[in-house]
C-alpha positions as CSV (number, residue, x, y, z in Angstrom):
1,X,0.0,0.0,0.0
2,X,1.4,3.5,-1.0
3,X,2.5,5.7,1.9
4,X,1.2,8.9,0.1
5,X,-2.5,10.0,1.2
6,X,-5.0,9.1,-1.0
7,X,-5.8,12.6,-2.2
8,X,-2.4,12.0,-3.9
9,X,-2.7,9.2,-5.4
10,X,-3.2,9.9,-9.0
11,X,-5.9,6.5,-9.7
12,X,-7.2,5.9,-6.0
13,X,-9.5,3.6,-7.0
14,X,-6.9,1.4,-7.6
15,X,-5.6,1.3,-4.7
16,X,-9.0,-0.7,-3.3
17,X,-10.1,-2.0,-6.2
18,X,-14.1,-3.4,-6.8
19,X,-15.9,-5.1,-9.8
20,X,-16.7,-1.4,-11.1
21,X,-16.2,-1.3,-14.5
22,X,-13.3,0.7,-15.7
23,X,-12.9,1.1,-19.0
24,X,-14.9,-0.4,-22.0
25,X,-14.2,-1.2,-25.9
26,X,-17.0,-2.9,-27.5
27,X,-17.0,-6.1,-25.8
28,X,-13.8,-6.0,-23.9
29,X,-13.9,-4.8,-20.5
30,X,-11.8,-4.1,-17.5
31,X,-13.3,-3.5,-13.6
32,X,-11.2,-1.8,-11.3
33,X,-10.2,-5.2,-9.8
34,X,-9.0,-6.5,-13.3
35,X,-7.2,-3.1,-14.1
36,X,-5.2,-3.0,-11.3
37,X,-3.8,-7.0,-11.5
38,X,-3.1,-5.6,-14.9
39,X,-1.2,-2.4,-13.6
40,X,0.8,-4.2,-11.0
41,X,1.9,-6.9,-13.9
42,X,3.1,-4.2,-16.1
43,X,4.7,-2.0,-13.2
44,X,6.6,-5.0,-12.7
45,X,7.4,-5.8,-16.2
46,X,8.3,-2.0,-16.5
47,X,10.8,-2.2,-13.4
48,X,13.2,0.8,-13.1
49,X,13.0,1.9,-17.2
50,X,12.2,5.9,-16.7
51,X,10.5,6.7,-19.9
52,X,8.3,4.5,-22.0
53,X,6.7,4.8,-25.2
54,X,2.9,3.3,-25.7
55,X,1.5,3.0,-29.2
56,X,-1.7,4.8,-28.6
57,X,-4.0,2.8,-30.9
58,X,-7.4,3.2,-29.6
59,X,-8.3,-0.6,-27.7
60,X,-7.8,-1.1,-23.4
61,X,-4.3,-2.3,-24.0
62,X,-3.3,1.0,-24.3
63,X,-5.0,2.5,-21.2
64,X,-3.7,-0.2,-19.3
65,X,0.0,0.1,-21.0
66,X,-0.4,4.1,-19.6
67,X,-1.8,3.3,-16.1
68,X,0.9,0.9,-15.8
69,X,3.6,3.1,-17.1
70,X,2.5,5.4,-14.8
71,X,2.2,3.3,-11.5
72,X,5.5,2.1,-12.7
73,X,6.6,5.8,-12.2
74,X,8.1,5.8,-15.6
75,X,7.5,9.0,-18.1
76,X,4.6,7.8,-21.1
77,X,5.6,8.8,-24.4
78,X,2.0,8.4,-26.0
79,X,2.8,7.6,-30.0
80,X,0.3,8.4,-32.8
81,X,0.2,5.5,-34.8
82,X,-0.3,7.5,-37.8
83,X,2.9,9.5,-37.6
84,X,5.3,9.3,-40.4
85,X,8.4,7.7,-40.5
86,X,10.5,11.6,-40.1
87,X,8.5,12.1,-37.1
88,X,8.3,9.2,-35.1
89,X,12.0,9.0,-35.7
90,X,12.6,12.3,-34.2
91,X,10.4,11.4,-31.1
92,X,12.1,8.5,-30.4
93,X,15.6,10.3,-30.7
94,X,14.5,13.0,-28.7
95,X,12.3,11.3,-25.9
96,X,15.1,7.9,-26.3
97,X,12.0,5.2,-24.4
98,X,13.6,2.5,-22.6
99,X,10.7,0.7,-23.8
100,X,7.8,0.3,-26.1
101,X,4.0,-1.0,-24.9
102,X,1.7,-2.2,-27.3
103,X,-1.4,-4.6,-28.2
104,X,-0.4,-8.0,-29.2
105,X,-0.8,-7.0,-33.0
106,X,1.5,-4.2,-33.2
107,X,3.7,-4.0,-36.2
108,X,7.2,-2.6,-35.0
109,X,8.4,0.4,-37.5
110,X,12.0,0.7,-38.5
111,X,11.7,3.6,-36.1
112,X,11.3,1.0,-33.1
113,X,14.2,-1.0,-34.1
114,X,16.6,-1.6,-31.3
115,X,13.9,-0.4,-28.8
116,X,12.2,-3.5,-26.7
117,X,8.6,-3.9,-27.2
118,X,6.5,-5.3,-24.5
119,X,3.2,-7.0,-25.7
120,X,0.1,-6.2,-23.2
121,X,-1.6,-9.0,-22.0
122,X,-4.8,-8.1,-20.2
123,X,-4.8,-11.5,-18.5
124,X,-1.9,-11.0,-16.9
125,X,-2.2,-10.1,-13.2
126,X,0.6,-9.0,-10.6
127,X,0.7,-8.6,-7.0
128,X,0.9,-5.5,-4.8
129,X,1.5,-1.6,-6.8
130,X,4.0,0.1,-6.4
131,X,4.7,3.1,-3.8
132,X,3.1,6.2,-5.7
133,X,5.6,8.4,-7.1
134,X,6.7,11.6,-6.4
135,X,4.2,14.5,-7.4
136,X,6.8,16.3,-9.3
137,X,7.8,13.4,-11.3
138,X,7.3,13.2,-15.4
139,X,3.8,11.9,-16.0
140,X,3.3,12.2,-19.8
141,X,5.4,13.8,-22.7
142,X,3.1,14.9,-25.4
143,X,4.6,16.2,-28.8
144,X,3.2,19.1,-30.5
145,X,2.0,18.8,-34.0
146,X,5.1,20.2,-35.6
147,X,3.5,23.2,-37.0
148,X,6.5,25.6,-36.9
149,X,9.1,23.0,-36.7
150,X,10.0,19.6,-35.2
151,X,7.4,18.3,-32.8
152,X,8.4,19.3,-28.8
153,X,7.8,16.8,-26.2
154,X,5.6,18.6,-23.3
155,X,6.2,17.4,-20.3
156,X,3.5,16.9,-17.4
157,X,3.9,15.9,-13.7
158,X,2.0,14.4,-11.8
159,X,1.0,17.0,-10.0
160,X,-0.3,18.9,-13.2
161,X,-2.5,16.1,-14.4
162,X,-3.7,15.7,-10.7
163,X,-4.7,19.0,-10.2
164,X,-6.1,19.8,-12.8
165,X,-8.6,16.7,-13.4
166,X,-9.5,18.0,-10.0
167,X,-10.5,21.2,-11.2
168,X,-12.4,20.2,-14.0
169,X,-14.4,17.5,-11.8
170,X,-15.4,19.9,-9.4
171,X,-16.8,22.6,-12.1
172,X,-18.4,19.8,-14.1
173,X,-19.4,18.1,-10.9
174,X,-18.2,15.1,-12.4
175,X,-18.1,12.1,-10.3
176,X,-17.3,8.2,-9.9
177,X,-21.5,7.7,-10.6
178,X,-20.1,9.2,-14.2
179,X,-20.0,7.2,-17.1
180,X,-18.2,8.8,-19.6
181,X,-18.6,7.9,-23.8
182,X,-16.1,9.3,-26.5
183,X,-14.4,8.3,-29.6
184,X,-11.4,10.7,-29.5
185,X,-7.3,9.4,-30.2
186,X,-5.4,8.3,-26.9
187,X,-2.4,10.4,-28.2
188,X,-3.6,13.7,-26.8
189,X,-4.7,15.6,-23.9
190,X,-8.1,15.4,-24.9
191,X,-8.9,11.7,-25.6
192,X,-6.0,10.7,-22.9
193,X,-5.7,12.7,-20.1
194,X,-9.0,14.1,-19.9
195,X,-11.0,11.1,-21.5
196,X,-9.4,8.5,-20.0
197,X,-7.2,9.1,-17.2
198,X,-10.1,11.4,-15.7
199,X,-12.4,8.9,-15.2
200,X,-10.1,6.8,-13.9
201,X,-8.5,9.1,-11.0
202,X,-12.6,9.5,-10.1
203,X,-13.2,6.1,-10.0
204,X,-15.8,6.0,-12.7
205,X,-16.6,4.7,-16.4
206,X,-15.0,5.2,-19.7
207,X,-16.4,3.9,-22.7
208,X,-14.4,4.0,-26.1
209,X,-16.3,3.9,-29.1
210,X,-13.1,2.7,-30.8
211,X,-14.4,5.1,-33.9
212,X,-17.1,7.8,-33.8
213,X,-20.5,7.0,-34.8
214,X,-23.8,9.0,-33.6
215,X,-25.8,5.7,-33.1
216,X,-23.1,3.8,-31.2
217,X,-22.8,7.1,-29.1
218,X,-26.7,7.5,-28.7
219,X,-26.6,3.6,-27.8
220,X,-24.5,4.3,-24.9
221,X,-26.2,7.6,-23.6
222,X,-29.5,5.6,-23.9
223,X,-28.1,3.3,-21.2
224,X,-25.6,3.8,-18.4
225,X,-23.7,6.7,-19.9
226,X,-23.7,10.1,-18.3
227,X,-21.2,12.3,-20.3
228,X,-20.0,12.9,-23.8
229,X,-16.2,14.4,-25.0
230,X,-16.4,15.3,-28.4
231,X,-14.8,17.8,-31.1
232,X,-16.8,19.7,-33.4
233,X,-17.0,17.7,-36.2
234,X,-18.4,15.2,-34.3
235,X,-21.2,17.5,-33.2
236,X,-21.6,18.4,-36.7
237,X,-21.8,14.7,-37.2
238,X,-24.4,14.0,-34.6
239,X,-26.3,17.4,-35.6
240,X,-26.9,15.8,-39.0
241,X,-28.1,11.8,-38.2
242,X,-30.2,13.4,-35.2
243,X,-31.8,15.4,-37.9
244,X,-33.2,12.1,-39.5
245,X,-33.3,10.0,-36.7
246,X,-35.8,11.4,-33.5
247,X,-34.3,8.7,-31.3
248,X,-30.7,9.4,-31.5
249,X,-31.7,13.2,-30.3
250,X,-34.2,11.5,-27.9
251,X,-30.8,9.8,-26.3
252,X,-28.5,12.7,-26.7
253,X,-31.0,14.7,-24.9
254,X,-30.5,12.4,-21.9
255,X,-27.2,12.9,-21.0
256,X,-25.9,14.6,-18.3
257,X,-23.4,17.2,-20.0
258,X,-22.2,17.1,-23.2
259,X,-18.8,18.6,-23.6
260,X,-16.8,20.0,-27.0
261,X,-13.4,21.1,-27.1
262,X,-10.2,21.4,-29.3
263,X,-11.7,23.7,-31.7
264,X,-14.5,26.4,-31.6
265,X,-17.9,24.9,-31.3
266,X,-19.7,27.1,-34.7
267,X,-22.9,29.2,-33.0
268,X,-25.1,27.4,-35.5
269,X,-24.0,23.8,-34.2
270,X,-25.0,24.8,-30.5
271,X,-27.8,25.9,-31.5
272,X,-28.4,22.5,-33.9
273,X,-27.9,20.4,-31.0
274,X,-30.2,22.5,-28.5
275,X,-32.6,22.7,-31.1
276,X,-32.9,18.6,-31.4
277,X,-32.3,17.6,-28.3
278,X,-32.8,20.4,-25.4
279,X,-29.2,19.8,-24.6
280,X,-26.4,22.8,-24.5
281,X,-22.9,22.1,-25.1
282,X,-20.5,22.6,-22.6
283,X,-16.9,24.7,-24.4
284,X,-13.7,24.0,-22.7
285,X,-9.7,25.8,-23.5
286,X,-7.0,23.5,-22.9
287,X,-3.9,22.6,-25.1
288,X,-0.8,20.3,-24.6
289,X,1.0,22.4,-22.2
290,X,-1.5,23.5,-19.7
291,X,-4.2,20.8,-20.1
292,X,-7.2,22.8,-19.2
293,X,-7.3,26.3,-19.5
294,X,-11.2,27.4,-19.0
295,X,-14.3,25.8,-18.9
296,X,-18.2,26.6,-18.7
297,X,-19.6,25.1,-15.9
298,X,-22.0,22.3,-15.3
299,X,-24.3,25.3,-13.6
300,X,-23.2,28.0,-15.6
301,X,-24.2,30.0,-18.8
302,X,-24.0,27.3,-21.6
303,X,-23.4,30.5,-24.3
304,X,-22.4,29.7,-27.7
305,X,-18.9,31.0,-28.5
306,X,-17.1,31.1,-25.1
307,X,-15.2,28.3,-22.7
308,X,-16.5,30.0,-19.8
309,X,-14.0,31.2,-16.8
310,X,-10.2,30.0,-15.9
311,X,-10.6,26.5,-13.9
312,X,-9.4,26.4,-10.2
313,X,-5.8,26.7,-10.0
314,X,-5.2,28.6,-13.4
315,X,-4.7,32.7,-13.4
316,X,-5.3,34.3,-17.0
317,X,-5.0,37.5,-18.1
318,X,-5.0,38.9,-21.4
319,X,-2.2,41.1,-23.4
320,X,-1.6,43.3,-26.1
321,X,0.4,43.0,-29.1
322,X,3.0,45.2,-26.3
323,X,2.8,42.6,-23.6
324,X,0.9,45.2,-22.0
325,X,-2.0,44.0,-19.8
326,X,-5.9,44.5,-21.2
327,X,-7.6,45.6,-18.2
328,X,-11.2,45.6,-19.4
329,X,-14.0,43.6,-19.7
330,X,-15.7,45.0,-22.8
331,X,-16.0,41.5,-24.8
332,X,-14.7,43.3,-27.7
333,X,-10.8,44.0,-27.0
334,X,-8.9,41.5,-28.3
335,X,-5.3,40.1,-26.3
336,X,-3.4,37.0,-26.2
337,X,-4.1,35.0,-23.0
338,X,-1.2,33.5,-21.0
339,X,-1.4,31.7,-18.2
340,X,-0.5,30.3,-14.9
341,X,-0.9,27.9,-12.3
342,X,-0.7,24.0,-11.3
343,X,-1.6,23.0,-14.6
344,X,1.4,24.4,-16.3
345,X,3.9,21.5,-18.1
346,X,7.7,21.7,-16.6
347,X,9.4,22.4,-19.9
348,X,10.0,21.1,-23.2
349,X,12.4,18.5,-23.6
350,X,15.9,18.9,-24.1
351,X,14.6,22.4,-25.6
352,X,15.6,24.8,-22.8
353,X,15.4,28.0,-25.5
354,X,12.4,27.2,-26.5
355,X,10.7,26.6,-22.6
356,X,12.3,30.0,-21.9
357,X,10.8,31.6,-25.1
358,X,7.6,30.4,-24.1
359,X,7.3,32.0,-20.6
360,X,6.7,35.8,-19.8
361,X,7.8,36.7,-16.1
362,X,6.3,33.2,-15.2
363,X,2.9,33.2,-17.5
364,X,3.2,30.9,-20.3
365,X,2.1,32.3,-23.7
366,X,-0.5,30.2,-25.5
367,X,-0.5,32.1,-28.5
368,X,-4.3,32.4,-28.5
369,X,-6.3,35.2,-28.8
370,X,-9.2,36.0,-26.9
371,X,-11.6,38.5,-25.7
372,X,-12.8,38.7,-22.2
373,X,-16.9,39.6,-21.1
374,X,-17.8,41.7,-18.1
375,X,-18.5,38.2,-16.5
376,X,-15.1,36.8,-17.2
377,X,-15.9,34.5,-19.9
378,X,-13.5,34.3,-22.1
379,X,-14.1,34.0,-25.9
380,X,-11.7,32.3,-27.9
381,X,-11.1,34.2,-31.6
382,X,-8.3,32.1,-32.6
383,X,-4.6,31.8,-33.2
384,X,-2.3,34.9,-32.7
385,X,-0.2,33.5,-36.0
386,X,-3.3,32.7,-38.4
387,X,-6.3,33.7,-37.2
388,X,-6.0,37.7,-36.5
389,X,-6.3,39.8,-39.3
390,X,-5.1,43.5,-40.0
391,X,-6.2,44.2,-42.5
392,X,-7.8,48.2,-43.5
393,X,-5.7,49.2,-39.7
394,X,-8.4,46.5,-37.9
395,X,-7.0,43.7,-36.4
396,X,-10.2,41.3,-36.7
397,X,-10.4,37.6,-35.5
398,X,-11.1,35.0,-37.9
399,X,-13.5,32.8,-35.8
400,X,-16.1,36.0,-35.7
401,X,-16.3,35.8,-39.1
402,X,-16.5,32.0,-39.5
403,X,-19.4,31.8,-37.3
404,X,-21.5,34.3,-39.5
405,X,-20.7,32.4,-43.0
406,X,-21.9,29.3,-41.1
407,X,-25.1,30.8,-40.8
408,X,-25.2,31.4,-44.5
409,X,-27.4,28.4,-45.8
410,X,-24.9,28.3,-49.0
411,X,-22.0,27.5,-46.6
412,X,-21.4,23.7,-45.2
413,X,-17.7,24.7,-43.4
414,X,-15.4,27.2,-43.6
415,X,-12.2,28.7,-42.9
416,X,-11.0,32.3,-43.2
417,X,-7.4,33.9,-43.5
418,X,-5.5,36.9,-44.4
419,X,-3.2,36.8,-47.5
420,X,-1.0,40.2,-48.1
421,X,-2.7,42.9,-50.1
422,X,-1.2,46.1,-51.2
423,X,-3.8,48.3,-50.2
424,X,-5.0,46.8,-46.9
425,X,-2.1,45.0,-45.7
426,X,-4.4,41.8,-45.7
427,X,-7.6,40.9,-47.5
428,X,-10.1,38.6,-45.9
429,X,-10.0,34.7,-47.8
430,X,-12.9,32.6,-47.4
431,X,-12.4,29.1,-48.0
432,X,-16.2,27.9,-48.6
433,X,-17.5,23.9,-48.8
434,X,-20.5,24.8,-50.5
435,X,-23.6,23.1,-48.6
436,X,-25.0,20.2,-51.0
437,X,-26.8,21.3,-54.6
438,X,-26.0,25.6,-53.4
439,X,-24.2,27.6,-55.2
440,X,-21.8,30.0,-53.8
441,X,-22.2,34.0,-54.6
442,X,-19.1,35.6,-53.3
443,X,-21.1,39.1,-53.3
444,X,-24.0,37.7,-51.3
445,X,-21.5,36.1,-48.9
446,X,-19.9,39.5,-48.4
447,X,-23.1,41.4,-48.3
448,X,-24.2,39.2,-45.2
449,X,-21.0,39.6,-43.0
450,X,-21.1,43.2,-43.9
451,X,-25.0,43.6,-43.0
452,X,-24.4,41.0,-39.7
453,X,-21.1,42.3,-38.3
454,X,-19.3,45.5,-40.1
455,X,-18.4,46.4,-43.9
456,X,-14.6,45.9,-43.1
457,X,-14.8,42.5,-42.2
458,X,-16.5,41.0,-45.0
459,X,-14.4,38.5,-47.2
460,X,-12.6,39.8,-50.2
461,X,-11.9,37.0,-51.8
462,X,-14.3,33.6,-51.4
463,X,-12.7,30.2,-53.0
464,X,-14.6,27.4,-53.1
465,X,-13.1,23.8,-51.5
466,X,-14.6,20.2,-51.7
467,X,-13.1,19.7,-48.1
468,X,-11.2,21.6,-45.6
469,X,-7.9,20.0,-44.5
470,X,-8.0,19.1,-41.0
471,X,-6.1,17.4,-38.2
472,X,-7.3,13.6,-36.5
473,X,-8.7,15.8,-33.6
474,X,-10.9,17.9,-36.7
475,X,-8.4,21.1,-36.1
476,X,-8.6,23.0,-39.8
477,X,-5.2,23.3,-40.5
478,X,-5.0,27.1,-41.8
479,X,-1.1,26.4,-43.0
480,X,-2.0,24.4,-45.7
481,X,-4.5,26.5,-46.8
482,X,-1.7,29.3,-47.3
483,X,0.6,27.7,-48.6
């Protein structure tokens, strides 16, 4: 038994284990008893190894392979299975795993070679956990996407994850009577650490789709489930078959919260899902190195557009383009929002210059922009680098703009930038995926931004896409739009 209290312990409810289930795929289950012979086996199998890599393909070996890793009190390297060969090479040189967990069928890449890989077995059982680490030891190191150069390994303590799954439980009210359902990768903050190893530390459910489907999810919240994590496309997604299917909005409706995050939730999906099933969406801020940011509460204003206040534990403020800090409240002025607190990663590996560019006098630049209401909800309007606008001697956020074309019933998705222009400084692109059998009239799409927000912020320029290219956790990715 660990000499650390069990407020410290990061999953106490394997530390007195009962026939609760745990964690669900499909058929394959594991209780709380079952995970933690599981967790005890790998610790053991893990031994002294300090930093392990787990192929984070989305089945129960690779929960258990992280719960393991981290009773083990080794640092989990989660892997995207879909990373190519140049960047799982340079994770594995820069994070150098002693070892590599996987499911029975996993196929080694030349990346691997030389590393040992440890097959979980879910029958296996060991005896007694080990002692509970120290807080301020590596939890998790989660690479970046790579978008302005090679991926950086965040790293997370215990502490942070601790904390800050806390946090969110208290201002969700999430507890272990919570089932939670989602479909989302177990490679990121979202699917992992909140998804999974949240429900865990409470001593509750989690039930992995494997892939997203509305009717598996509206199976599951017509039963035992409580809670859904999801991104907005597969709101979108669920939007559209609840259209056409009364019962799959009839089980939505019955969930307890339903939460979106790692993107902005469009108005007109909010008000899609409201509309069919009397549920609102809850918006969360959060990111690789600081986990969650903000979030509107389980008894708070549900308002489209805005991830409520900062979560217990996390100070934000706002900043001009001077460092300079934005004082007021107006919901209009726009800042970049660092922050600070328990949830903050320790640095990026073996990158000191780039942990030290990151921090301002202790607040750590997210390179979001935001603006801030009089009730200190703070609205998201994009990314500092692609999604503010000067153009005309306004800076204007892209996200405003998106969320009016949406409205449009011409426009399916969208995505707007800036490009250079000589008179401006930088026009306003709209990338348009024309909804099905509309046509798309660049002059009426301008006319109603113009008529809905302000002439300046109307879209010069409209060009028409089959698809927008996004990420696996449904992120547009604006870069390869420019370039």
């Amino acid at each position: 038994m660990s000499m650390v209290s069990e407020r410290q312990s990061l999953f106490p409810g394997l530390r007195d284990p009962g026939e609760t289930e745990a964690i669900r795929f499909d058929e394959r289950v594991l209780s709380y008893t079952d995970l933690a012979g599981v967790t005890a086996n790998l610790a053991e199998r893990i031994g002294s190894a300090r930093c392990v890599a787990v192929w984070g393909t989305a089945c129960p070996e690779t929960c258990a392979a992280v719960v393991g890793a981290l009773a083990a009190g080794a640092a989990v390297v989660p892997l995207n299975p879909k990373l190519g060969r140049r960047e799982l090479a340079h994770i594995v040189a820069d994070s150098s795993p002693e070892l590599v967990l996987a499911a029975s069928d996993f196929p080694a890449p030349e990346a691997l070679d030389g590393i040992p890989v440890h097959h979980v077995d879910l029958e296996a059982r060991g005896g007694e956990l080990p002692e509970e680490p120290p807080e301020e030891d590596a939890a998790l190191i989660v690479y970046t996407s790579g978008t302005t150069g090679p991926p950086k390994g965040v790293v997370l303590s215990r502490r942070a994850i601790r904390t800050n799954l806390d946090a969110v439980a208290r201002a969700w009210e999430w507890t272990h009577r919570d089932v939670l359902v989602h479909a989302l990768p177990l490679f990121h903050v979202h699917g992992l650490i909140l998804g999974t190893l949240g429900p865990l530390r409470l001593g509750g459910s989690v039930r992995h789709l494997g892939k997203f489907s509305s009717r598996a999810v509206a199976d599951e919240l017509a039963g035992s489930a409580t809670m859904l994590f999801g991104v907005p496309t597969m709101y979108h997604r669920l939007a559209e078959d609840a259209e056409q299917q009364p019962d799959i909005a009839e089980s939505v409706g019955g969930a307890r919260l339903l939460v979106s995050g790692s993107a902005p939730l469009p108005a007109v999906e909010h008000q899609r899902i409201t509309r069919l099933t009397g549920q609102r969406v809850v918006e969360r801020y959060g990111m690789s190195e600081t986990i969650m940011n903000c979030g509107v509460r389980a008894s708070g204003d549900r308002r489209p557009g805005y991830v409520g206040p900062p979560f217990d534990g996390v100070e934000l403020k706002l900043v001009d383009e001077q460092d300079q800090e934005i004082t007021v409240s107006d919901d209009e002025t726009v800042g970049e929002i660092l922050v600070r607190g328990s949830n903050l990663f320790t640095e990026y590996l073996n990158r000191p210059d780039a942990t030290a560019e990151a921090f301002l006098d202790g607040w750590f630049r997210t390179g979001d922009v935001a603006t801030r209401a009089a009730d200190g909800y703070i609205r998201i309007v994009g990314r500092r680098a692609t999604d503010i606008i000067k153009s005309g001697g306004y800076k204007i956020g892209a996200g405003e703009i998106e969320n009016v074309l949406l409205e449009h019933p011409a426009v399916a998705e969208v995505a707007v930038t800036g490009e250079q222009d000589p008179d401006l400084g930088e026009r306003i692109v709209a990338w348009v995926v024309p909804a099905a059998e509309e046509q798309v009239d660049e002059d009426a799409l301008a006319e109603h931004v113009a008529g809905l927000l302000t002439p300046h912020k109307r879209p010069r320029v409209v060009r028409v896409l089959t698809e927008l290219p996004r990420n696996e956790m449904g992120k547009v990715m604006k870069k390869a739009l420019q370039s």
